[in-house]
N, C-alpha and C positions, 0 to 999 in steps of 0.2 A: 804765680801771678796770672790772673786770668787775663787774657791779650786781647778777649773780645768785650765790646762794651755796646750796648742798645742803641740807636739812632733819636730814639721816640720813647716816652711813655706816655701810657692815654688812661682814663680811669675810665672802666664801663659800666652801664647802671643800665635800668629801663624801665619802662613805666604800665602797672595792668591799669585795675581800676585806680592805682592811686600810683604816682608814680615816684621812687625815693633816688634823686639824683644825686650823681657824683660831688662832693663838695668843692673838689680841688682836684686837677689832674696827678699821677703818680709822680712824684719828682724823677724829672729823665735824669739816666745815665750819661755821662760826661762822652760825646761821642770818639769814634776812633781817630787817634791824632797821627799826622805823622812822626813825631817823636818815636810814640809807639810804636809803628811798622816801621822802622828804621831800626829800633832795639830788638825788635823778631829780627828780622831778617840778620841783624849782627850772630845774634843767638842760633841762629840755620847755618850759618858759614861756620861758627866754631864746633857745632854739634853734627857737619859734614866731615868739617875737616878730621874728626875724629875716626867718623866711619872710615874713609881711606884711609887713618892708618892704621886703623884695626885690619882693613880689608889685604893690605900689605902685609902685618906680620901674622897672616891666617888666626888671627885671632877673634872672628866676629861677634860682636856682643848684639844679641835681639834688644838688649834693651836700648842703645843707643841707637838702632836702628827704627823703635820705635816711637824713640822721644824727636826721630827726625823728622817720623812722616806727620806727626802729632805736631811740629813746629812749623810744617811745610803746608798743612791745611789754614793753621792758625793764620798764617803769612798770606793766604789766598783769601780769609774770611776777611781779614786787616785792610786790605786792599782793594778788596770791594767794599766796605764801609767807607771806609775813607774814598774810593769815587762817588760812591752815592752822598755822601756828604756833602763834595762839591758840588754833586750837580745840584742838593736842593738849596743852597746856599747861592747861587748861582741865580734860579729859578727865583728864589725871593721866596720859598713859600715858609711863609711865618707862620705861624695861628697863636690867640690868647684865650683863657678862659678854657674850663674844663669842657670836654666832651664825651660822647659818647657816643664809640667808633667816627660818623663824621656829623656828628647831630651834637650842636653845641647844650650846656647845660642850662638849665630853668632855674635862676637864682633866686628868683621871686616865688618860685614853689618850694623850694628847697628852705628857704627862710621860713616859711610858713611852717613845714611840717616839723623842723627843730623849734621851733618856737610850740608848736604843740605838744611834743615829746619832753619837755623840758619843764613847762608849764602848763600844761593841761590849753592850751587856749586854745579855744575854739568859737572864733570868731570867724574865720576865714573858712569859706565854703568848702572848699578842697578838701582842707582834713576833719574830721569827724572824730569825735569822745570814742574812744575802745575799751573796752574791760580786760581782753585778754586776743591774742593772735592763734587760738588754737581753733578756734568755733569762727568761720566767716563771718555769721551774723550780729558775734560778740563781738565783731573788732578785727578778725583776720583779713577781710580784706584790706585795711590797711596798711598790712605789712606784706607784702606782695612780693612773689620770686622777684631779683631784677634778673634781666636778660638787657640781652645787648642787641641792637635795632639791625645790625648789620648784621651781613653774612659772610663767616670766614669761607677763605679759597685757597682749594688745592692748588699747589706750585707748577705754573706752564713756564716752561725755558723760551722766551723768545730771543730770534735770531735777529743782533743786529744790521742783518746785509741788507736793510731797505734804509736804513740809515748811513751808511757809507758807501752805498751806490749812488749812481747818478739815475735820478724820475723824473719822467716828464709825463702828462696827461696828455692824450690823443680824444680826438674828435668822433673818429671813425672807425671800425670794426679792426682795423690791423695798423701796424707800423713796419716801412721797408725804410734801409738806412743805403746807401750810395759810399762804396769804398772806391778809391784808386788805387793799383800798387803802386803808381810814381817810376814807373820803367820806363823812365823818357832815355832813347840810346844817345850817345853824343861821343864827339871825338876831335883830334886833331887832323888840321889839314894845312898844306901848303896854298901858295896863291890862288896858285893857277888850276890847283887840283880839283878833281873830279868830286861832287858832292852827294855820294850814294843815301838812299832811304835808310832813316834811323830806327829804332826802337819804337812805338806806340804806347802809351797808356792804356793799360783795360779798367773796363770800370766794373764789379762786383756787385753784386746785394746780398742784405742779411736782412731777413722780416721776424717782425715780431708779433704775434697773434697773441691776446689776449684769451688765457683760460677763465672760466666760473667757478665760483667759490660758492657755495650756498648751507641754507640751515635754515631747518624750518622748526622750533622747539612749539609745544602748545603749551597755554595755563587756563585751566576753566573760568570763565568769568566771574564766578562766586569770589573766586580766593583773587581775583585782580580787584575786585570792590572789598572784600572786606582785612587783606594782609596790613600788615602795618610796614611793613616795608615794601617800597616802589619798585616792585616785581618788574616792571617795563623797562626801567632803569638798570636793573640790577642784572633783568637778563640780555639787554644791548650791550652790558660791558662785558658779559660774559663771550658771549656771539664775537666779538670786538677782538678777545682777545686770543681766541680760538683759530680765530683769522687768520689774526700776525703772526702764530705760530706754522698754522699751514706753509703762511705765503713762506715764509723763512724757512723752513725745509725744504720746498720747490727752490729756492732761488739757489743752494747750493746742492744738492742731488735733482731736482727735479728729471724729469725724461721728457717731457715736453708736449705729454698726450695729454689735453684738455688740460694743462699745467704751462708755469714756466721750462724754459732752459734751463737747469743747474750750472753754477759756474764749475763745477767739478768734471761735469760731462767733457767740455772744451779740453783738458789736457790732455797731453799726448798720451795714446792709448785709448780716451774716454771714446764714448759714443759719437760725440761729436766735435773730435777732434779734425774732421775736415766740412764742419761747416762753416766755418769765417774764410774770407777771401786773404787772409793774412797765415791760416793756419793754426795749430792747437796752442794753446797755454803749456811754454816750455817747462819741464819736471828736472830738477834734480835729484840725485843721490843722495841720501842720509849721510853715507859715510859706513852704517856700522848695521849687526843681522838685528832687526827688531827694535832700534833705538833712535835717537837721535845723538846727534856728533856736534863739538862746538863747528868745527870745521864744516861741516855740512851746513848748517845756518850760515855762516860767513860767505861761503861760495854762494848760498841761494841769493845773501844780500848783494853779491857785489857782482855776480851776473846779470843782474835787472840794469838798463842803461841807465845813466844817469840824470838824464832828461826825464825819469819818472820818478826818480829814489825824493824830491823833496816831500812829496804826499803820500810816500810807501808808507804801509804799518804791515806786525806779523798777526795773521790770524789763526790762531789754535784754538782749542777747547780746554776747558779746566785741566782733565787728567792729565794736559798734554804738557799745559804750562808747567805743572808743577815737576815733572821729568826736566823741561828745560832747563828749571830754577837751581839744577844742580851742575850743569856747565862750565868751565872756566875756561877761559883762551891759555894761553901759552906762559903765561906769566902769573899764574895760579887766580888773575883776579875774574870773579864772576860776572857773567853776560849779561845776569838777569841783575836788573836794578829798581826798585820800589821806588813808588810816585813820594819824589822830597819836595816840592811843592803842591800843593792844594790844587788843583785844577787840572793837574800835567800828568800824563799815564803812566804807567808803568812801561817799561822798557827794555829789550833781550836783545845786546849787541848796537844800541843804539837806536832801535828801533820799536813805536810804541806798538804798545800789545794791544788788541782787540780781542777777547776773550767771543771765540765763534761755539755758541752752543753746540749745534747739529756738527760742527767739525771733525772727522772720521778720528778712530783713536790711533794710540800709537801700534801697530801691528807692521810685519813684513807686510808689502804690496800695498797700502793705504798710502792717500796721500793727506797725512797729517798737521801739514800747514802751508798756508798762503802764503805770500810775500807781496805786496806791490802796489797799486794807484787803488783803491776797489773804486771808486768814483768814476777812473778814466775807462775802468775793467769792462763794468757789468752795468746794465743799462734797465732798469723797470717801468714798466709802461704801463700806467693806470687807463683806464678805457672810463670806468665811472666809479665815484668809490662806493662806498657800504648804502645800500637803498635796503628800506625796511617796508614790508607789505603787512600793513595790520589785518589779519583776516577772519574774520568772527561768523563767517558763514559755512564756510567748508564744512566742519567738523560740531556743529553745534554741542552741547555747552563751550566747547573748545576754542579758544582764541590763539589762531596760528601765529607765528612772527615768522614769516618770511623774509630771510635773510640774505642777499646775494652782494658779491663783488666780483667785478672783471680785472682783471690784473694780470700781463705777462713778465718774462724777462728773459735776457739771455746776456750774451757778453758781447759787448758792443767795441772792444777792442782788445785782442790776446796779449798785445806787447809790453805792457804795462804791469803785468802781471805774474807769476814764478810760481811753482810748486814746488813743496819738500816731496819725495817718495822715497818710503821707508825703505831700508835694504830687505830684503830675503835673504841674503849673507854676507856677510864682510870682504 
């Protein structure tokens, strides 16, 4: 049974001199349901449970060991379909009528040029009488390569931590934040007693300097007048999206030179683990040498106070999740649980999963998962967003795009927040 199934189908066409457009989009694939990823994942538990008891009677079989990690991808591919599902279902984005990539179809030229192919008619300017498609002058331009108007893209992992942090936009070149620790001293006294000077409140700061981001790509002006694709468009999303991956690796390793703070820095150990007036972002123990432990996620969940736990989620990385996915607590059942309603994440211990690209892997000494608020955590400070400098004089024939964004971050409150750290031994 194949467990993955398409989101989308789109028919592609394009047009030289004569253009022969898609008739009809590809009939989509029935997208991934949760039925489905509820049957994987039943399928992962029986085809684990096997592996431990082959691993019990020394008896290990490679091949159940590979039909597991083969049902363990599947279970991850599932699951991200099925969120991308909801969210564009959510979003509302509909479309009808055939396209091509995002250039809808020409039904009125398309009618025309079957009706010439079919019946010779040539009445309709567009298409013209051809003899044969070997000889252009005889009729081959007529039948013209199709190509497709868009341009495919290499795969960029963006980091959702500008999305589950908390941003604000600033006015002015920095941001400084005012902490208390609340050390107000106090005590019992009798009536009459002597009433000595108490404890003080001190007050803290943490600043936030905004780093530069920039990209300056050229396109000769020939190919911006004469491309058939909107080269300016094409390459703002590109710039765009180049960006949000930058900024999302600064937001969790950053160092903070012409950058963000990484939230990773903050934990105890990291670099700046004594720059908040509260102190680092508390680490715990895995539990075990190089792995993760059900026991070790439990304790990271249940050391966080509980005045944060209602907006906690765990942040890991793919490789990482998929390690977790094979867990159980104490009474054989598993941690990990797959999103059974449409909308609702996925989930490890009760707690939903945020899938963190750039999130360190699982290794001794790493710390390979978050736990806690990211909103109440980690704070990003936009200064101005993306300003584009069209520049056509610099570099002539060359038309520069200057590209820049101001953006910092750091962690705007430790307490909210937990770390796993991997053992280096049991």
């Amino acid at each position: 049974m194949n467990m993955m199934t398409n989101l989308r189908g789109t028919a592609a066409t394009g047009r030289g001199l004569v253009a022969v457009r898609a008739e009809a989009p590809a009939t989509p694939k029935a997208p991934a349901s949760i039925p489905e990823l509820a049957t994987a994942f039943e399928a992962f538990k029986a085809t684990h449970t096997q592996q431990l008891e082959e691993i019990k009677s020394g008896k290990t079989d490679v091949l159940t060991t590979d039909k597991l990690e083969t049902i363990n991808a599947a279970l991850t591919e599932l699951q991200t379909a099925v969120d991308e599902q909801a969210a564009i279902t959510a979003a509302a984005k509909l479309g009808d009528g055939a396209v091509i990539g995002d250039i809808k179809a020409d039904p009125e030229y398309t009618a025309a040029f079957k009706a010439h192919m079919r019946r010779g008619d040539n009445t309709t300017p567009e298409v013209q009488a051809a003899m044969q498609k070997g000889t252009d002058a005889d009729g081959g331009y007529l039948a013209p390569i199709e190509w497709d108007r868009t341009i495919g893209e290499k795969l960029k992992r963006i980091s959702p931590m500008r999305a589950e942090s908390r941003v604000i936009a600033i006015s002015t070149a920095g941001f400084k934040k005012f902490f208390s620790d609340r050390n107000v001293g106090s005590g019992w006294v009798g009536e009459t007693a002597s009433r000595p000077a108490t404890s003080t409140p001190q007050i803290g700061t943490v600043s936030f300097e905004p780093g530069e981001l920039y990209a300056n790509p050229a396109i000769s002006q020939g190919l911006l007048d004469d491309a058939a694709v909107d080269l300016e468009q094409w390459l703002a999303s590109e710039v765009e999206t180049e960006f949000a991956r930058q900024e999302g690796i600064a937001f969790l390793s950053g160092d903070g030179s012409n950058k963000p703070h990484g939230i990773l820095t903050y934990v105890e150990g990291g670099a700046n683990a004594a720059r908040h007036p509260y102190g680092a972002i508390k680490t715990l123990n895995s539990g075990a040498a190089a792995a993760f432990t059900g026991d070790g996620f439990l304790d990271l969940m249940y050391d966080l106070p509980s005045e944060f736990a209602a907006n906690a989620k765990l942040y890991i990385n793919r490789l990482a999740m998929g390690a977790a996915r094979k867990l159980k607590d104490g009474q054989g059942n598993y941690l990990w649980q797959p999103s059974y309603v449409s909308g609702q994440p996925q989930s490890l211990g009760g707690a939903p999963v945020v899938e963190m690209t750039d999130m360190p892997a699982v290794a001794a000494g790493n710390i390979a998962a978050l736990y806690g608020d990211m909103e109440a955590t980690y704070l990003v400070v936009d200064r101005i967003g993306i300003r584009v400098l069209r520049d056509p004089y610099t570099n002539k024939p060359f038309v520069h795009f200057y590209t820049t964004k101001r953006v910092g971050g750091g962690v705007h409150n430790p307490e909210p927040m937990r770390a796993l750290k991997i053992a280096a031994n049991a």
